[in-house]
ZASELO-890770 format. One record per residue (C-alpha): x, y, z; residue in three letters. Coordinates in pm, whole numbers. Last residue first. Example, Ala and Ser with C-alpha at 12.3 -4.5 7.8 and 13.67 -1.06 7.14 Angstrom:
(rec (1367, -106, 714), "Ser")
(rec (1230, -450, 780), "Ala")
This chain:
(rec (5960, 5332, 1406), "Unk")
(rec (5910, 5474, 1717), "Unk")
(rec (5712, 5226, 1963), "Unk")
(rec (5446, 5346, 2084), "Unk")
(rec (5307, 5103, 2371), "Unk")
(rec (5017, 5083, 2565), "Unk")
(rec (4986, 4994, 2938), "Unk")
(rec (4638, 4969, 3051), "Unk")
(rec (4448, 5194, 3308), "Unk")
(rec (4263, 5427, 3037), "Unk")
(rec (4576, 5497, 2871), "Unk")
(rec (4912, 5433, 3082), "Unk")
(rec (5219, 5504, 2781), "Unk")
(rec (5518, 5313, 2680), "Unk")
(rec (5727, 5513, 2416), "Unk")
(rec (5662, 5837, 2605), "Unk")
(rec (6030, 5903, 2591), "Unk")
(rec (6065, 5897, 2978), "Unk")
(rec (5876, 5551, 2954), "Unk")
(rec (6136, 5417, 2691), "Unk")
(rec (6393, 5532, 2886), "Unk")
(rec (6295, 5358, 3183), "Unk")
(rec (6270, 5027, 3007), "Unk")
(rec (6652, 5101, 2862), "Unk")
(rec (6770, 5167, 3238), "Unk")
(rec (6570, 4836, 3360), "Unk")
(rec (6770, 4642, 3051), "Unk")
(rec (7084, 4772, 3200), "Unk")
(rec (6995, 4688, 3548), "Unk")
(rec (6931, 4329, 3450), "Unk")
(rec (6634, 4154, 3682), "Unk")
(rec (6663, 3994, 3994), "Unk")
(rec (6888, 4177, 4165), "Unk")
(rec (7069, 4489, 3936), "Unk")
(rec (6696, 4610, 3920), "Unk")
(rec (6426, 4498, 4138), "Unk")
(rec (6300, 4798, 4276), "Unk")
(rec (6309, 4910, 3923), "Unk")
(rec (6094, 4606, 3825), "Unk")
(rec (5837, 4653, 4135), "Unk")
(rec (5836, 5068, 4056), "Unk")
(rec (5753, 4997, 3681), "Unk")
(rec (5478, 4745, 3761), "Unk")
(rec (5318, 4944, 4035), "Unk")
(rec (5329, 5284, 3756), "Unk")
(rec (5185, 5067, 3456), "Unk")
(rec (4843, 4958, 3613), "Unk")
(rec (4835, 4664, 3888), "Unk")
(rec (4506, 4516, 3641), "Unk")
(rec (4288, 4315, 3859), "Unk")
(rec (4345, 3972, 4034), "Unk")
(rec (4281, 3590, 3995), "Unk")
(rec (4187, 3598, 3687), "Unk")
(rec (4436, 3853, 3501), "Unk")
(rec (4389, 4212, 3446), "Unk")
(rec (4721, 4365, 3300), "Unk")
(rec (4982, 4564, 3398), "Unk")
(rec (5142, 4297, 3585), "Unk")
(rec (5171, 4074, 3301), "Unk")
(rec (5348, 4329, 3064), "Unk")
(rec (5577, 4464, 3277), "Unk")
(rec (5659, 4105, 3409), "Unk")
(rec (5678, 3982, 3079), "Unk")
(rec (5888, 4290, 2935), "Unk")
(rec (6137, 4249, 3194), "Unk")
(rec (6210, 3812, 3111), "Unk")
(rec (6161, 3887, 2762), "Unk")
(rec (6494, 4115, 2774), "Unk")
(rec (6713, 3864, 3029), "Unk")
(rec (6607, 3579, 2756), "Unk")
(rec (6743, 3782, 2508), "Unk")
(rec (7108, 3849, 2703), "Unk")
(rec (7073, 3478, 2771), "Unk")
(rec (7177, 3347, 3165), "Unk")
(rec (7471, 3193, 3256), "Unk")
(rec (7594, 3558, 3322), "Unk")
(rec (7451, 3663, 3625), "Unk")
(rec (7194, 3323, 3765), "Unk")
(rec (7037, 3075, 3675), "Unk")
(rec (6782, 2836, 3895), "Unk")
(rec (6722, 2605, 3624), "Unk")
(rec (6319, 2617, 3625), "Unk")
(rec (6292, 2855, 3762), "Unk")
(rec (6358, 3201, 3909), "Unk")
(rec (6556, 3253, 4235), "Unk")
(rec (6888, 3268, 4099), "Unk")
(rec (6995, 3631, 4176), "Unk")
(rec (6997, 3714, 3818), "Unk")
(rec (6631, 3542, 3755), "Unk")
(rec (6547, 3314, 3557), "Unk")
(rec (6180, 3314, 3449), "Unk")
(rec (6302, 3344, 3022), "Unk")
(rec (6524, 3128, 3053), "Unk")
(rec (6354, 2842, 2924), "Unk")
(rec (6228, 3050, 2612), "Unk")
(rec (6564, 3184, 2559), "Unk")
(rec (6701, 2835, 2498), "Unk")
(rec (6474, 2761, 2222), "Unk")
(rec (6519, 3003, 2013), "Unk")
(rec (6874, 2964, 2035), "Unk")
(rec (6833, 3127, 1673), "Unk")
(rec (6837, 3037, 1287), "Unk")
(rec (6551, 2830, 1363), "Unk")
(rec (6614, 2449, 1299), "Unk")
(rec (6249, 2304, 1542), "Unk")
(rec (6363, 2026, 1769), "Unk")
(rec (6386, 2217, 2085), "Unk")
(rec (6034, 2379, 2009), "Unk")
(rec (5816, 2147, 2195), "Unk")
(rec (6104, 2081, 2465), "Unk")
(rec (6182, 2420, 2549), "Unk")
(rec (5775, 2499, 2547), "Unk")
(rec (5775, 2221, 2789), "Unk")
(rec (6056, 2366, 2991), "Unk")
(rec (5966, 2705, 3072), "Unk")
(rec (5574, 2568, 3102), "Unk")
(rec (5723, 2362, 3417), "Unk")
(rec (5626, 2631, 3642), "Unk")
(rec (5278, 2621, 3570), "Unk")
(rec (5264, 2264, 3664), "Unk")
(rec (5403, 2388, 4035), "Unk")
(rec (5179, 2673, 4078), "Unk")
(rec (4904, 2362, 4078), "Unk")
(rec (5103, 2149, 4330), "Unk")
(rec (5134, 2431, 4546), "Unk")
(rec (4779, 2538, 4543), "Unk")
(rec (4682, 2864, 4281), "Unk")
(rec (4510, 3164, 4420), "Unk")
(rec (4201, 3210, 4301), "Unk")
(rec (3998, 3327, 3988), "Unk")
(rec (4152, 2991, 3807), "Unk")
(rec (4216, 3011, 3393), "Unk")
(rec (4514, 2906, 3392), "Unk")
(rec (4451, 2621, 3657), "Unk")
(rec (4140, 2488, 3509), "Unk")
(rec (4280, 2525, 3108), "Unk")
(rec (4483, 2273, 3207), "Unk")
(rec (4880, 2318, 3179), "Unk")
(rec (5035, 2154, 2853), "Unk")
(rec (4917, 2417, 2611), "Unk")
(rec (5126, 2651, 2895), "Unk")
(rec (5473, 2538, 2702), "Unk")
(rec (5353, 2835, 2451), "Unk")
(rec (5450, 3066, 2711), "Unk")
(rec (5752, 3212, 2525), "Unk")
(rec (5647, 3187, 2163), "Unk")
(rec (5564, 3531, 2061), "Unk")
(rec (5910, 3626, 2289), "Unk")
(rec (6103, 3378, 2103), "Unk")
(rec (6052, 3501, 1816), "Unk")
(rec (6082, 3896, 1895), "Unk")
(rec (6378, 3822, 2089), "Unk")
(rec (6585, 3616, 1756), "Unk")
(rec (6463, 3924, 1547), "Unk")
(rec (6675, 4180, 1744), "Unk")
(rec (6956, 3917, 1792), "Unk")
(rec (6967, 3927, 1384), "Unk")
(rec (6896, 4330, 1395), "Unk")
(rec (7211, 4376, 1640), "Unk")
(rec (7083, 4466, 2022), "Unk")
(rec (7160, 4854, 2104), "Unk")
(rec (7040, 4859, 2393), "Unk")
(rec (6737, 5092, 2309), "Unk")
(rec (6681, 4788, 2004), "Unk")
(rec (6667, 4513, 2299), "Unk")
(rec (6444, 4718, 2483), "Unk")
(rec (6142, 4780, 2158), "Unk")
(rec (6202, 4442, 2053), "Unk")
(rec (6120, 4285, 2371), "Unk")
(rec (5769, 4534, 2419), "Unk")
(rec (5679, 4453, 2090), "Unk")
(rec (5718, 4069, 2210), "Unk")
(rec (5544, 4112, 2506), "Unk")
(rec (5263, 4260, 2372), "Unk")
(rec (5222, 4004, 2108), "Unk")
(rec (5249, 3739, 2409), "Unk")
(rec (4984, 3895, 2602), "Unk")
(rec (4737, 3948, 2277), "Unk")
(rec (4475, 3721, 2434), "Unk")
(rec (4580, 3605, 2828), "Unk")
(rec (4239, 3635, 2931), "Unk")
(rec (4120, 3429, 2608), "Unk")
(rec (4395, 3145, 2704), "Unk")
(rec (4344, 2849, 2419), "Unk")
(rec (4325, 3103, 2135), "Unk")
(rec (4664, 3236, 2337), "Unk")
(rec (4796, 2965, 2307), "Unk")
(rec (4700, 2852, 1921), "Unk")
(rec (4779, 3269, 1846), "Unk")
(rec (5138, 3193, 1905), "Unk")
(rec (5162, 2880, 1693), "Unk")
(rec (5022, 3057, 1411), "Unk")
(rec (5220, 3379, 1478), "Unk")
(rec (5523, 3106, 1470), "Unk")
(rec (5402, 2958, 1154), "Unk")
(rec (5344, 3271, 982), "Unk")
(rec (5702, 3419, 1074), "Unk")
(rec (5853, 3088, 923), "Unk")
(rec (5655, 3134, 620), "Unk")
(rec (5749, 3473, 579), "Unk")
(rec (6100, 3389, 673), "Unk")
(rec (6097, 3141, 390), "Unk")
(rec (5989, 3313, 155), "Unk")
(rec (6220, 3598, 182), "Unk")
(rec (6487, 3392, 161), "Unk")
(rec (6328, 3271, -172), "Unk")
(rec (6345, 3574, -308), "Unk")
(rec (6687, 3674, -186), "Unk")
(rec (6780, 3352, -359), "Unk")
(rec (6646, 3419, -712), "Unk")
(rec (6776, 3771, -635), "Unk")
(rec (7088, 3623, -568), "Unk")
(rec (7074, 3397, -873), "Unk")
(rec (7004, 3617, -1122), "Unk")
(rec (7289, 3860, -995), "Unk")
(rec (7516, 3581, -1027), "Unk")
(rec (7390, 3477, -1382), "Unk")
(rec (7456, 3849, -1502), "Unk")
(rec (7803, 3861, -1394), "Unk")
(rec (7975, 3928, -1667), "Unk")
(rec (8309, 3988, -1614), "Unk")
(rec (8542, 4267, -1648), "Unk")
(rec (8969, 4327, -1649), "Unk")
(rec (9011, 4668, -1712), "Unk")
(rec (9407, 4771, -1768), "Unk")
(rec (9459, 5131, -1762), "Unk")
(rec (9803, 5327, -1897), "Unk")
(rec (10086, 5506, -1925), "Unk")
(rec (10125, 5497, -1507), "Unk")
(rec (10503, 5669, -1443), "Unk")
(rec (10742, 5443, -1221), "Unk")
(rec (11006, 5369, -1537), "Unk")
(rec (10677, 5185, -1715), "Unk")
(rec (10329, 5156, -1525), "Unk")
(rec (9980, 4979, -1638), "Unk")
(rec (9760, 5087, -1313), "Unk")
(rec (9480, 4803, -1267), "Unk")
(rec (9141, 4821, -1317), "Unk")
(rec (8922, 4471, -1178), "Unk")
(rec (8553, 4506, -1313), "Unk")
(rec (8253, 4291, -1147), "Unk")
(rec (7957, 4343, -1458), "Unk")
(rec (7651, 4399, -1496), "Unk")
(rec (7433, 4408, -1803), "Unk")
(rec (7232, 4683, -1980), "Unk")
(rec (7145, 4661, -2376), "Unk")
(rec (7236, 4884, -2603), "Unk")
(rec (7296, 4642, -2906), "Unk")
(rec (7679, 4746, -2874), "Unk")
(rec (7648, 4636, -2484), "Unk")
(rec (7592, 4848, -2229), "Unk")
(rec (7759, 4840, -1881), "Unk")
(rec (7630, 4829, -1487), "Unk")
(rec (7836, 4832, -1203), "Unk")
(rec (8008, 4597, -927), "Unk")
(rec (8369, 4726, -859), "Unk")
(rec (8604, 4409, -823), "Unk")
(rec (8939, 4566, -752), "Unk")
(rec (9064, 4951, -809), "Unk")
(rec (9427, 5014, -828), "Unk")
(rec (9659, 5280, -755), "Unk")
(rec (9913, 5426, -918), "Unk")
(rec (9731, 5746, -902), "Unk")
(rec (9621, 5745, -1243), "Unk")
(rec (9432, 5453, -1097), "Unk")
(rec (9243, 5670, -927), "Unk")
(rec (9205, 5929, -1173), "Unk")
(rec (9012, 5675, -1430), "Unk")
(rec (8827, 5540, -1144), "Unk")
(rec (8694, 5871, -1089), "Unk")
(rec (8571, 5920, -1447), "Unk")
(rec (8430, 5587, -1501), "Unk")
(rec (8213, 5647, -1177), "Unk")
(rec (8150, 6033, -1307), "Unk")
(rec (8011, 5802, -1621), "Unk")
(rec (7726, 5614, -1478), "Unk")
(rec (7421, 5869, -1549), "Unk")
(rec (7433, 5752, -1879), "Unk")
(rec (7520, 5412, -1950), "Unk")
(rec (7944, 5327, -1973), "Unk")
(rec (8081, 5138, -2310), "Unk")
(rec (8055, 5448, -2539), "Unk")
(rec (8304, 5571, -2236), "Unk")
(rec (8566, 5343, -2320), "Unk")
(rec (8631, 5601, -2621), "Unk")
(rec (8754, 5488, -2956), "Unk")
(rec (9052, 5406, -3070), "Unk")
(rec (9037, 5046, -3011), "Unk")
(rec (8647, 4970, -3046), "Unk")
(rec (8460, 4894, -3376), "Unk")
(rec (8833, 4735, -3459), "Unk")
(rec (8841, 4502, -3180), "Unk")
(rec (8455, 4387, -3275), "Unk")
(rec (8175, 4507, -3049), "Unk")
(rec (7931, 4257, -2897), "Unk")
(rec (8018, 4344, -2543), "Unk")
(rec (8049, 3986, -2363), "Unk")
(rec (8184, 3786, -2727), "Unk")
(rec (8401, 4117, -2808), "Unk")
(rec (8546, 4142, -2496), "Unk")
(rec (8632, 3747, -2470), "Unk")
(rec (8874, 3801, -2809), "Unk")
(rec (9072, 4062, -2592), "Unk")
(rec (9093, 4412, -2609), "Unk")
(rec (9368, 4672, -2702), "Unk")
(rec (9440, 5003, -2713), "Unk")
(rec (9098, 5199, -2535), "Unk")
(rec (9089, 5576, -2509), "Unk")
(rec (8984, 5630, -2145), "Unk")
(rec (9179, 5929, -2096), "Unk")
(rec (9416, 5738, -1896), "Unk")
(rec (9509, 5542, -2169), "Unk")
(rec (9342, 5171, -2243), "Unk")
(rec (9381, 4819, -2253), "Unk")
(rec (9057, 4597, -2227), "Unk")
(rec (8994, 4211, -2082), "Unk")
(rec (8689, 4081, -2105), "Unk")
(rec (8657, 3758, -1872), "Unk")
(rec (8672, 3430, -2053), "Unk")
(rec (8995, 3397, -2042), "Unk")
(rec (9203, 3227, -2329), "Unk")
(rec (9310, 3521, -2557), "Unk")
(rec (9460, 3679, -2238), "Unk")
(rec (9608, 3368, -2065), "Unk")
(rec (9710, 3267, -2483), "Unk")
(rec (9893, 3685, -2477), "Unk")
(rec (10071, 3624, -2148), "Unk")
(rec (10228, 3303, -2234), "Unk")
(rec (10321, 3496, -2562), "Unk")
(rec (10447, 3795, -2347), "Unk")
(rec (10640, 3547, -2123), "Unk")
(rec (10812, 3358, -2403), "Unk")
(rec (10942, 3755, -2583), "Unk")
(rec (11093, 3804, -2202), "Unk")
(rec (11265, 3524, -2205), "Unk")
(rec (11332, 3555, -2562), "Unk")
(rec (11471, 3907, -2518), "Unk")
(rec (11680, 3751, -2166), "Unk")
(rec (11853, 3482, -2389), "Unk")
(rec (11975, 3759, -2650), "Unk")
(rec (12349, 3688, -2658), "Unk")
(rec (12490, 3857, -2938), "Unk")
(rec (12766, 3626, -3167), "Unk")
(rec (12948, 3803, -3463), "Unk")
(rec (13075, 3517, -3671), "Unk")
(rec (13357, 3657, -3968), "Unk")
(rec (13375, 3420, -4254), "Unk")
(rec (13684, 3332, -4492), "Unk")
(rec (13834, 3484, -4771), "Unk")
(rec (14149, 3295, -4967), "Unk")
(rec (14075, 3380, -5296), "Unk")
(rec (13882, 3694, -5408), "Unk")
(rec (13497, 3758, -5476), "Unk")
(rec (13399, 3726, -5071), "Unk")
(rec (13659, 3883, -4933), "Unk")
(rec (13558, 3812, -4625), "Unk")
(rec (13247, 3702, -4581), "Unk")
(rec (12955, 3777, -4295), "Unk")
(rec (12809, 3557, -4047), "Unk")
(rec (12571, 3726, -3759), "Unk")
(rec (12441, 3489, -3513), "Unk")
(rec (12136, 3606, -3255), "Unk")
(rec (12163, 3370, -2976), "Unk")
(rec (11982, 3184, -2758), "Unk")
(rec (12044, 3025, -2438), "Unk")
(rec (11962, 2676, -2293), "Unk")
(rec (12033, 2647, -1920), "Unk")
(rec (12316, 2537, -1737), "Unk")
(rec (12521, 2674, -2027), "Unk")
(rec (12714, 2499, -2293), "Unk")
(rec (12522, 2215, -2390), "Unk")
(rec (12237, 2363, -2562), "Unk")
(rec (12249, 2677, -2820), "Unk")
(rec (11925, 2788, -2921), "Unk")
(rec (11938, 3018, -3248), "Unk")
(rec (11853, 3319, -3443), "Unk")
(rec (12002, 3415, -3783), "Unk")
(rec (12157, 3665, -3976), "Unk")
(rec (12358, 3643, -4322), "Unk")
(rec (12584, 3837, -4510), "Unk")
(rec (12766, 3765, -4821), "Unk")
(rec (12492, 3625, -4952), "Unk")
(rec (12521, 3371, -5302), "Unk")
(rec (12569, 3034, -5090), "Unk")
(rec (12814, 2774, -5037), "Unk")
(rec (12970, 2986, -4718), "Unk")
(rec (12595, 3022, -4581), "Unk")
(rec (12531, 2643, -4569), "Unk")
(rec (12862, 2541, -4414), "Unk")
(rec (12801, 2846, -4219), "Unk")
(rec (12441, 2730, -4025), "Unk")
(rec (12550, 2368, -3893), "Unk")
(rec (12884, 2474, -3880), "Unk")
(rec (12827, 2718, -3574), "Unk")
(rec (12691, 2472, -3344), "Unk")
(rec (12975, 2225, -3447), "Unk")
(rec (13211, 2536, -3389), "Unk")
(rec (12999, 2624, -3020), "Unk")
(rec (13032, 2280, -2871), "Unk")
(rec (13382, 2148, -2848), "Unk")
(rec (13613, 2349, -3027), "Unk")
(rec (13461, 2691, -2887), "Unk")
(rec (13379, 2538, -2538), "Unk")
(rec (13766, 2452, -2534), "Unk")
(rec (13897, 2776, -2640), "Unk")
(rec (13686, 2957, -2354), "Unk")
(rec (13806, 2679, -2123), "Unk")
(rec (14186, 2759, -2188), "Unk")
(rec (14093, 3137, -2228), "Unk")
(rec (13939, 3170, -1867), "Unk")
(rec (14224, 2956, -1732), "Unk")
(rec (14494, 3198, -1887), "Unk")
(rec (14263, 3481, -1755), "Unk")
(rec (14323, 3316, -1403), "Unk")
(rec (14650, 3236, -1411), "Unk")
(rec (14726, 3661, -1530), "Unk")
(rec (14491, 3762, -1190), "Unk")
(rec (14204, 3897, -1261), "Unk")
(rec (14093, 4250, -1132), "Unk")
(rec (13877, 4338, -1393), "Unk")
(rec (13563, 4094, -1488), "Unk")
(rec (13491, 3726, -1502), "Unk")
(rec (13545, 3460, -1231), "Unk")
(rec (13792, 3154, -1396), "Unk")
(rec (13589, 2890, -1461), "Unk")
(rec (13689, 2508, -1362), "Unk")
(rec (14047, 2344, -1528), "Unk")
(rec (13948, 2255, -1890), "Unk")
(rec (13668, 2007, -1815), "Unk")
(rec (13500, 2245, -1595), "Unk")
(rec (13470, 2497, -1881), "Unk")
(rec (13175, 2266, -1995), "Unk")
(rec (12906, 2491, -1754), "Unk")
(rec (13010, 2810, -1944), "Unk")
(rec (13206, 3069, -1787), "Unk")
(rec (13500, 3045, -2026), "Unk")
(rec (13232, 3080, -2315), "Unk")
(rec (13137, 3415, -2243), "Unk")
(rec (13502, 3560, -2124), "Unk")
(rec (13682, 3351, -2424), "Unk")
(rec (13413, 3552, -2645), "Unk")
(rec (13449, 3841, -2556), "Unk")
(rec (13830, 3855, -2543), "Unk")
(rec (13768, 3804, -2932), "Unk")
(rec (13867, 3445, -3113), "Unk")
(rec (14102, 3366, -3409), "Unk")
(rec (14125, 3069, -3653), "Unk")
(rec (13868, 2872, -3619), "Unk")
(rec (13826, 2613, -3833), "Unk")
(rec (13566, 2711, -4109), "Unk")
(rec (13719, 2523, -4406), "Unk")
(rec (13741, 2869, -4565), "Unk")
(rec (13901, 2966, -4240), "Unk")
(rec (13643, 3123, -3952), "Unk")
(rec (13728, 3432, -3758), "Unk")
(rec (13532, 3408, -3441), "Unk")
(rec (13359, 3712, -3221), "Unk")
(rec (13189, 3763, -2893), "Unk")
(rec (13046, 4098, -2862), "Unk")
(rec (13219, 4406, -2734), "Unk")
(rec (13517, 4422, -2972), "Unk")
(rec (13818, 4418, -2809), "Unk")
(rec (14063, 4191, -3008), "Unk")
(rec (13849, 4245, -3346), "Unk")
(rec (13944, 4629, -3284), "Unk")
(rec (14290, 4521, -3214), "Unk")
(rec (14331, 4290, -3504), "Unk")
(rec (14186, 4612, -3711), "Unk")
(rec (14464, 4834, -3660), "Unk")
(rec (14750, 4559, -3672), "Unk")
């Protein structure tokens, strides 16, 4: 009576088998497994599982337990203890799927044994385990494992003192060191000299719990050569405490070939650009010998305002080009009127003011990078809209072309032209200030000031020069 009890209550599901293995006695475990299977609705519907039940609804548990065990699990069972019973072991273990059941497949680890295996009527004990989540979790690791095996990024396991565990095939074919040249060793033997506080802090970091993505470095390979590589480390953590460091690195030697390949060829390509456009300026002002070095001028001067306000580099550039260029619309003036010693007729000030919009059009077509273009026909607008050719005014007008439009006038008026003398630095300073917040942009007057203050733009010998800082 002892022992029924402790096969009663035993924790695991349990069957006494006949020598003919019918079943002759199930466990509460078992009725409470199988009664919640999918096929207990064919006996009545599940009865819910744990304390509390009602006396109906154990009854209903056992009716579909006892039917899932007749049904599905004995055939399931018979396949493996017909087998067993003809055989020399009294004990045997096995692992299997079980389908039909469940709403999902489960596996099981199946323990038979014998009873009284040299006498007469014996029979076999089935001690069932459900270990479903194991293999769940045994499936994942192996999908794990071919992702690992599979990728062609290096991927290395190691503690936090940089001993490494485990690597992947793809380490070996980027570092050139077989798995057992490296697990147990150091990670360090990986780092070059001068590198390792880097390894070190990364180390701590994700010590920390925290991780470090995509940090660009250099590595040596067992031959001792120097590569880089883009390495991901991420804290390995069981229970909330970090055991270890996972490194996941690539080789990224064909990227940095090609950037530099690119930078290269970037660089080409503004020098040519920056060639064609001093070309292009030095045609006009070929063309224009009392005009010779205006636009230069102007375009130091540009630079040197839009960097006191603070201009980004890329807008900073953007000025400077379109400042070389901005009276290259004067090739389509005659050389008469530009170069007159008197004051110009109507009709003649007139084709000079079109020069904002034949340098537009000349250039329109060009790809720069920059409304290149578009500054140069702003550059005589004026924020009170009496400049040409659009009439502009406040904010339809260009930050840039609001720069170029000061430094020509400084520029202009501080130099000798035909049809007057030099006005010297001082008259063109006091017209432009006089001007400021009216026709011209206060802020870029305040920066022009500042320069002066700072002895950036100097009078020498009558004519404006400028020292920029660099």
């Amino acid at each position: 009576m002892h022992y029924r009890e402790i096969f009663k209550y035993l924790p695991q599901p349990a069957l006494l088998l006949d020598q003919k293995l019918g079943v002759v006695d199930c466990n509460e475990a078992a009725f409470a497994l199988f009664g919640r299977a999918e096929k207990c609705a064919q006996a009545g519907g599940p009865a819910p599982a744990g304390p509390g039940r009602s006396a109906a609804e154990a009854g209903r548990a056992r009716c579909a337990g006892r039917y899932v065990v007749e049904r599905v699990l004995l055939p399931w069972l018979r396949e493996v203890a017909e087998p067993f019973v003809q055989g020399p072991d009294h004990v045997l273990t096995v692992e299997r799927p079980l389908a039909g059941a469940f709403n999902d497949e489960r596996w099981f680890r199946l323990r038979l044994s014998k009873i009284n295996p040299e006498g007469s009527g014996g029979g076999v004990v089935a001690i069932i385990t459900d270990i479903s989540k194991e293999h769940r979790h045994l499936d994942e690791i192996a999908r794990l494992a071919v992702i690992m095996n599979s990728t062609e990024d290096a991927v290395l396991c190691m503690d936090l003192d940089g001993t490494v565990r485990t690597v992947n095939p793809a380490f070996s074919k980027i570092y050139g060191y077989e798995a057992s040249e490296i697990v147990g060793g150091s990670v360090f033997v990986l780092v070059p000299f001068g590198v390792e506080d880097e390894m070190r802090d990364i180390l701590a970091e994700v010590g920390r719990g925290q991780g470090v993505g995509r940090v660009e470095t250099m590595r040596l390979r067992k031959d001792g050569s120097l590569f880089p590589v883009s390495v991901t480390y991420s804290p390995v953590q069981a229970k909330d405490v970090v055991s270890a460091v996972s490194a996941i690195s690539r080789d990224i030697t064909e990227r940095k070939t090609a950037e530099a390949a690119l930078r290269s060829s970037h660089y080409s390509l503004r020098t040519l650009l920056n060639e064609t456009v001093m070309a292009l300026s030095m045609t006009m002002e070929k063309r224009d010998l009392y005009t010779a070095g205006h636009q230069q001028k102007v375009a130091t001067l540009s630079c040197m305002l839009a960097g006191e306000l603070g201009f980004d580099p890329v807008d900073v550039e953007a000025v400077r080009i379109a400042a070389l260029l901005h009276d290259i619309g004067k090739i389509c003036v005659p050389m008469a009127i530009l170069s007159k010693p008197a004051r110009l007729s109507h009709g003649e000030f007139e084709l000079i003011r079109c020069h904002p919009q034949n340098g537009y059009d000349i250039l329109n077509d060009i790809p720069f990078p920059w409304p290149v273009g578009d500054l140069i026909h702003q550059h005589h607008e004026r924020l009170d809209g009496t400049g040409y050719p659009d009439g502009l005014s406040d904010e339809d007008i260009l930050p840039g072309a609001r720069v170029v439009a000061v430094a020509d006038v400084l520029e202009a008026m501080s130099a000798h032209r035909p049809y007057r003398p030099a006005l010297g630095l001082e008259r063109a300073l006091e017209e432009i200030t006089q001007e400021a917040g009216k026709a011209f942009d206060k802020d870029v007057c305040k920066a022009l000031r500042s320069l002066v203050a700072r002895h950036e733009i100097i009078n020498e010998k009558g004519e404006m020069r400028l020292c920029p800082c660099v």
